[in-house]
Backbone bond lengths (Angstrom), bond angles and torsions (degrees), N, CA, C in turn:
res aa  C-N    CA-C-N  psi(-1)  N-CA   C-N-CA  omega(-1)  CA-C   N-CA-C  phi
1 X - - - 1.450 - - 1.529 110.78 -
2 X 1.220 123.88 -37.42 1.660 125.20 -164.68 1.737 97.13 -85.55
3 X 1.124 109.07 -6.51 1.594 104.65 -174.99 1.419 95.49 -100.20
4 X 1.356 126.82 -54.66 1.974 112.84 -174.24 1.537 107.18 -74.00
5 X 1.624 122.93 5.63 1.354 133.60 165.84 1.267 89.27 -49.60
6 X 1.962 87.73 -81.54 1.373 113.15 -154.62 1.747 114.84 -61.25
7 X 1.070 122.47 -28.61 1.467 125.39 159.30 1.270 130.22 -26.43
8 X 1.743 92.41 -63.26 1.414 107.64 -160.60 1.431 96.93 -96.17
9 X 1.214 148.91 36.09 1.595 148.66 179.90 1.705 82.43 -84.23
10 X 1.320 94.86 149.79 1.640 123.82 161.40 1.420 114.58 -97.53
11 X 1.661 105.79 154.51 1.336 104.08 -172.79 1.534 120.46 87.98
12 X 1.353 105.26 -177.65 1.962 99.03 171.64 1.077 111.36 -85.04
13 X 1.743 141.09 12.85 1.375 108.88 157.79 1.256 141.66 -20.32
14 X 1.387 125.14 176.17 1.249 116.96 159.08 1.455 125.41 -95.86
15 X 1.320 99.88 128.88 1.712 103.35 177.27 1.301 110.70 -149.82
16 X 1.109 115.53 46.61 1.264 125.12 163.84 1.469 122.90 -106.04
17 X 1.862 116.34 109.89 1.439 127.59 -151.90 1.394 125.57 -27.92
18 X 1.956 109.38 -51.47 1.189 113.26 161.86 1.308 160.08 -88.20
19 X 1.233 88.22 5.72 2.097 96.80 146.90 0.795 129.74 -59.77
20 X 1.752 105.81 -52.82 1.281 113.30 -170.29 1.370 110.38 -69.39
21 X 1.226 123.27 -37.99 1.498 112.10 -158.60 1.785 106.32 -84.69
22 X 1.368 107.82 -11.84 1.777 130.07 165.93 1.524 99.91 -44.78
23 X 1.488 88.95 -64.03 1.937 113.08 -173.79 1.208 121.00 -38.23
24 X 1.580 101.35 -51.98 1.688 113.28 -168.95 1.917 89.62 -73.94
25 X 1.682 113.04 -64.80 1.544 102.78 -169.54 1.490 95.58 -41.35
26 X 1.103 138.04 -94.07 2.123 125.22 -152.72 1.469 103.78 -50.33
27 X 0.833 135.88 16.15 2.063 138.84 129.64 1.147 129.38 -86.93
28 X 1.301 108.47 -28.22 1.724 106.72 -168.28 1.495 113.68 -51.75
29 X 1.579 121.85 -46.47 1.509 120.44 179.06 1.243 84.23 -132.30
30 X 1.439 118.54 123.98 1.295 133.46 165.23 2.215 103.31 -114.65
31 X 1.086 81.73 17.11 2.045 74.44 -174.19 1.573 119.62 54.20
32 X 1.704 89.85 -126.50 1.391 102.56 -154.95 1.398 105.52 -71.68
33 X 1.460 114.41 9.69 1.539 118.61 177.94 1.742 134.13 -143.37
34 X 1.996 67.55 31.67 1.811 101.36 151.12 1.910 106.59 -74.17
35 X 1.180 118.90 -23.38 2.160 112.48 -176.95 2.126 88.15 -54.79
36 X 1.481 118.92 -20.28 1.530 105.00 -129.62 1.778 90.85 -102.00
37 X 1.113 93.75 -17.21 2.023 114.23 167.95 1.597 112.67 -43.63
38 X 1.347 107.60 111.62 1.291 118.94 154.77 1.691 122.10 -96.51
39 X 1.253 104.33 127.71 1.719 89.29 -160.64 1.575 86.80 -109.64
40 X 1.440 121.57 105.01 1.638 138.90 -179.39 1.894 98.68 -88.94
41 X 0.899 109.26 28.89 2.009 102.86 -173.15 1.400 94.68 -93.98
42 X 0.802 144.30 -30.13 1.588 138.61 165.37 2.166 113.73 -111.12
43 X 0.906 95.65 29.74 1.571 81.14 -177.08 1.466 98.30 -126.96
44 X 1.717 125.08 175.78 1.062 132.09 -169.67 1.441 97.23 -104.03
45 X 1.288 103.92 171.48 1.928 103.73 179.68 1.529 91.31 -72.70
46 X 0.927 144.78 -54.04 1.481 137.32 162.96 1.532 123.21 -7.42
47 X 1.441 83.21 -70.48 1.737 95.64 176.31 1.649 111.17 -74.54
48 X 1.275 117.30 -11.57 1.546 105.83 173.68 1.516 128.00 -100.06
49 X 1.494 100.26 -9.07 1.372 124.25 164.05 1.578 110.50 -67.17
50 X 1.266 106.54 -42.82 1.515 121.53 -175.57 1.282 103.08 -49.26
51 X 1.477 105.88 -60.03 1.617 110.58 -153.01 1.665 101.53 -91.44
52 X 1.095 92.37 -3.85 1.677 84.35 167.37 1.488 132.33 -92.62
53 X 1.330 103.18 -30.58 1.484 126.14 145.68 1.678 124.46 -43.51
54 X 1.310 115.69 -48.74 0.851 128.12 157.11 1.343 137.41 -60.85
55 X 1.150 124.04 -43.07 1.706 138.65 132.91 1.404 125.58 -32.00
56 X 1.024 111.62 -26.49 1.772 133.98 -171.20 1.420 106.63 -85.25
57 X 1.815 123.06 -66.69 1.118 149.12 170.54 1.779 103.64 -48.23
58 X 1.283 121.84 -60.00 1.601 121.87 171.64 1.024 131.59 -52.15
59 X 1.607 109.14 -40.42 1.344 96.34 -179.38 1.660 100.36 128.98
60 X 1.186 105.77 -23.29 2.186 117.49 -150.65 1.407 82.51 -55.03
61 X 1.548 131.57 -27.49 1.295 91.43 -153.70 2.046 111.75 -118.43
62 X 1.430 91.24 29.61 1.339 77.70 -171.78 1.306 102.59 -108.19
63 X 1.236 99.35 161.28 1.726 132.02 -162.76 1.229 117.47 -94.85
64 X 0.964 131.51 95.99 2.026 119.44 154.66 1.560 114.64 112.62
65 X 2.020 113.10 11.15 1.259 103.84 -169.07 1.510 111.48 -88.82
């Protein structure tokens, strides 16, 4: 699905096969900074603004203290 997304975008996006699929491998296991993952595949920019805001305010996302 994230590839005929990314395919079919209009404009100069990117949709050229091997970036993207570059992109996803240096995500696939990110470790100890999978807690820091927002998973936006079902949410609205609304709802991902939300939870990122919210992530921000907590704390979820900081690194190295």
């Amino acid at each position: 699905m994230t590839l005929q997304r990314a395919t079919h975008r209009e404009g100069r996006h990117l949709k050229d096969i091997a970036p993207i699929t570059g992109l996803y491998g240096a995500f696939e296991d990110i470790g100890p900074l999978q807690s820091h993952v927002v998973d936006s595949s079902t949410q609205s920019i609304a709802q991902t603004t939300t939870a990122i805001a919210a992530g921000l305010r907590t704390g979820r996302f900081t690194v190295g203290t």
